[in-house]
C-alpha positions as MATLAB code, in Angstrom:
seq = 'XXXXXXXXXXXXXXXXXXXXXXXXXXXXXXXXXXXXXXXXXXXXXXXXXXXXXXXXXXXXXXXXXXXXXXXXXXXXXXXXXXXXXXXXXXXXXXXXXXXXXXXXXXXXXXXXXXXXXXXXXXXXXXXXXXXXXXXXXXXXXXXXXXXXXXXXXXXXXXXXXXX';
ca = [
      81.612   51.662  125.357;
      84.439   50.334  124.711;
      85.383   48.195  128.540;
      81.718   46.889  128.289;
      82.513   45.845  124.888;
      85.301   43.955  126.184;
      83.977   42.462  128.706;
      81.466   41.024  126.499;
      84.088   39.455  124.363;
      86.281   38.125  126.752;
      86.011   36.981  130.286;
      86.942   39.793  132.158;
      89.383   39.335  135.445;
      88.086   39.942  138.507;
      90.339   42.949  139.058;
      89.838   44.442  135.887;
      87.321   47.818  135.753;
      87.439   51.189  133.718;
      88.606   53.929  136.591;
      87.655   55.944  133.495;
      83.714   57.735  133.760;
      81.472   57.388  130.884;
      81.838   59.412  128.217;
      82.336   59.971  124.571;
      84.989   58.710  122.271;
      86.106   59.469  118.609;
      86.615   56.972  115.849;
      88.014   59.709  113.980;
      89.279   63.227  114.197;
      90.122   65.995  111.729;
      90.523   69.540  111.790;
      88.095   72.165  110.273;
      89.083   75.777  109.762;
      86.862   78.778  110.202;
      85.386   78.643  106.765;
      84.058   75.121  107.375;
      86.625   73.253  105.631;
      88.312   70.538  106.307;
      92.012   70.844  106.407;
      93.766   68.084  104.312;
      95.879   65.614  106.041;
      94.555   66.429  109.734;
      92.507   63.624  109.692;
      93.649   60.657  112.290;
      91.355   57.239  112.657;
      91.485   56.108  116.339;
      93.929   53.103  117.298;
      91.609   51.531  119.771;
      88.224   51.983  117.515;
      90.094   50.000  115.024;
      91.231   47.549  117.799;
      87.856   47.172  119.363;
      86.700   46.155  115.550;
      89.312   43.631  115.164;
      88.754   42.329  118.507;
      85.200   41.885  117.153;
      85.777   40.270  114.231;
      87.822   37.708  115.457;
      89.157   37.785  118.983;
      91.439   34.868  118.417;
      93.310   36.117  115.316;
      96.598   38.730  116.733;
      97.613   38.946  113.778;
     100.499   41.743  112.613;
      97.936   44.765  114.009;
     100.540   47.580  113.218;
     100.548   46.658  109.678;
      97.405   46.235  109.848;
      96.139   49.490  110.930;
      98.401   51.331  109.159;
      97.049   50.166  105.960;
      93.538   50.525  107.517;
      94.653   54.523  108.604;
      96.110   55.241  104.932;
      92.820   54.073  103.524;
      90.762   56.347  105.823;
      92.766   59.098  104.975;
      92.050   58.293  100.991;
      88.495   58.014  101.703;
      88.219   60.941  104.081;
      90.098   63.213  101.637;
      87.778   61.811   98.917;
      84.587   63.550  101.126;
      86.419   66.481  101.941;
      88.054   67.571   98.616;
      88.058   66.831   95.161;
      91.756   66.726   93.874;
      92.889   68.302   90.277;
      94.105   66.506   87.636;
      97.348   68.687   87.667;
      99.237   68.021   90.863;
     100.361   71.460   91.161;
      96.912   72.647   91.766;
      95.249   72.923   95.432;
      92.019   70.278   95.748;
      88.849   71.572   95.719;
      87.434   71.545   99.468;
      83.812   71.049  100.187;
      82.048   73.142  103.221;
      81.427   70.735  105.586;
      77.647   69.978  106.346;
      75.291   67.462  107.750;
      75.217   65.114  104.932;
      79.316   65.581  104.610;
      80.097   65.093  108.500;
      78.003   61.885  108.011;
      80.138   60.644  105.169;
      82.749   61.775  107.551;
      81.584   59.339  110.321;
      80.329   56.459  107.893;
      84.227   56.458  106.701;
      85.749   55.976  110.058;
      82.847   53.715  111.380;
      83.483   51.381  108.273;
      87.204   51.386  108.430;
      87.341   50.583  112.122;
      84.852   47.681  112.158;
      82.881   49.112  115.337;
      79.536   49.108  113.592;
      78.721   45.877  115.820;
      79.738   47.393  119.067;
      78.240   51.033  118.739;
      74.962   50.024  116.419;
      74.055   51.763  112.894;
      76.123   54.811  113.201;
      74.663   56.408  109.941;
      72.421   55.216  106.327;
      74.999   53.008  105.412;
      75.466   54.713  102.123;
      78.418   54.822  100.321;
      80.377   58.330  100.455;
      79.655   59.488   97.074;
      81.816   60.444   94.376;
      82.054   64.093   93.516;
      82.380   65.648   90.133;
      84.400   68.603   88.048;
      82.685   71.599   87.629;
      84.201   74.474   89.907;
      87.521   76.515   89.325;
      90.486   74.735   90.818;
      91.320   76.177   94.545;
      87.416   77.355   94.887;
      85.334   76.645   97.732;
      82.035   74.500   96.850;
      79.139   73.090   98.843;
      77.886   69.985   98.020;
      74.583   70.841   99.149;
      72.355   73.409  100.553;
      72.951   72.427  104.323;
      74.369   75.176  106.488;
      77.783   74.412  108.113;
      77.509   72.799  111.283;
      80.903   73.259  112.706;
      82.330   76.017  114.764;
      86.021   77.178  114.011;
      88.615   74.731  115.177;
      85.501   71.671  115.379;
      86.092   68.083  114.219;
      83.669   64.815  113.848;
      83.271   61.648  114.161;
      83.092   61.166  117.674;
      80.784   58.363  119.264;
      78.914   58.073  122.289;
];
């Protein structure tokens, strides 16, 4: 996806080709431990998803991308650990973590798809709604699901990646 998004962009050389086979690719990774949940400050937003969105935004523009994407990284990580986790007022205490679902792993991918700019290049990834907000209500350090979807991910799994 991403060479024949390139090529679209700009004119490609007549050397140039992907020795690379089709496959998937990941806007996003994270770790998820065996209970489902998300383990805080795994999470990484892909380099060249995020480069592939600039590049589609405005090809001409090279700006300062390290600054760029670093900003764009931290704010993915804020997001991301606003899906997975609900953090305590008392910054001794653990966050809250959520089981990971459906619905959550969608939030996950909505994040990283938004962040990165790719929507153009890979099409409506998800609803296009808004991660939502969570609220208080459990003990601090529980476990909580945020709704009644079974968890989808097998020890070790992550999300977010793209066809």
């Amino acid at each position: 996806m991403v060479f024949e998004t390139l090529k679209r962009v700009f004119e490609p050389d007549e050397e140039s080709y992907d020795l690379r086979p089709q496959g998937k690719s990941a806007v996003a990774a994270f770790l998820v431990d065996a209970d489902g949940l998300g383990l805080l400050d795994s999470e990484v937003l892909s380099s060249c998803a995020w480069g592939l969105g600039q590049v589609l935004r405005d090809k001409d523009n090279m700006r300062d991308w390290l600054a760029l994407f670093q900003d764009t990284a931290r704010g993915f990580s804020a997001g991301w650990r606003g899906i997975v986790a609900e953090e305590s007022p008392d910054d001794d205490v653990e966050p809250d973590r959520f089981v990971l679902d459906h619905e959550l792993l969608r939030e996950c991918l909505d994040a990283a798809v938004h962040r990165t700019g790719v929507a153009e290049a890979f099409g409506p990834a998800t609803s296009g709604r808004s991660p939502p907000t969570t609220g208080a209500g459990a003990p601090a350090g529980s476990v909580r699901r945020r709704s009644n979807s079974p968890t989808v991910l097998p020890p070790g799994g992550s999300c977010c990646a793209r066809p």
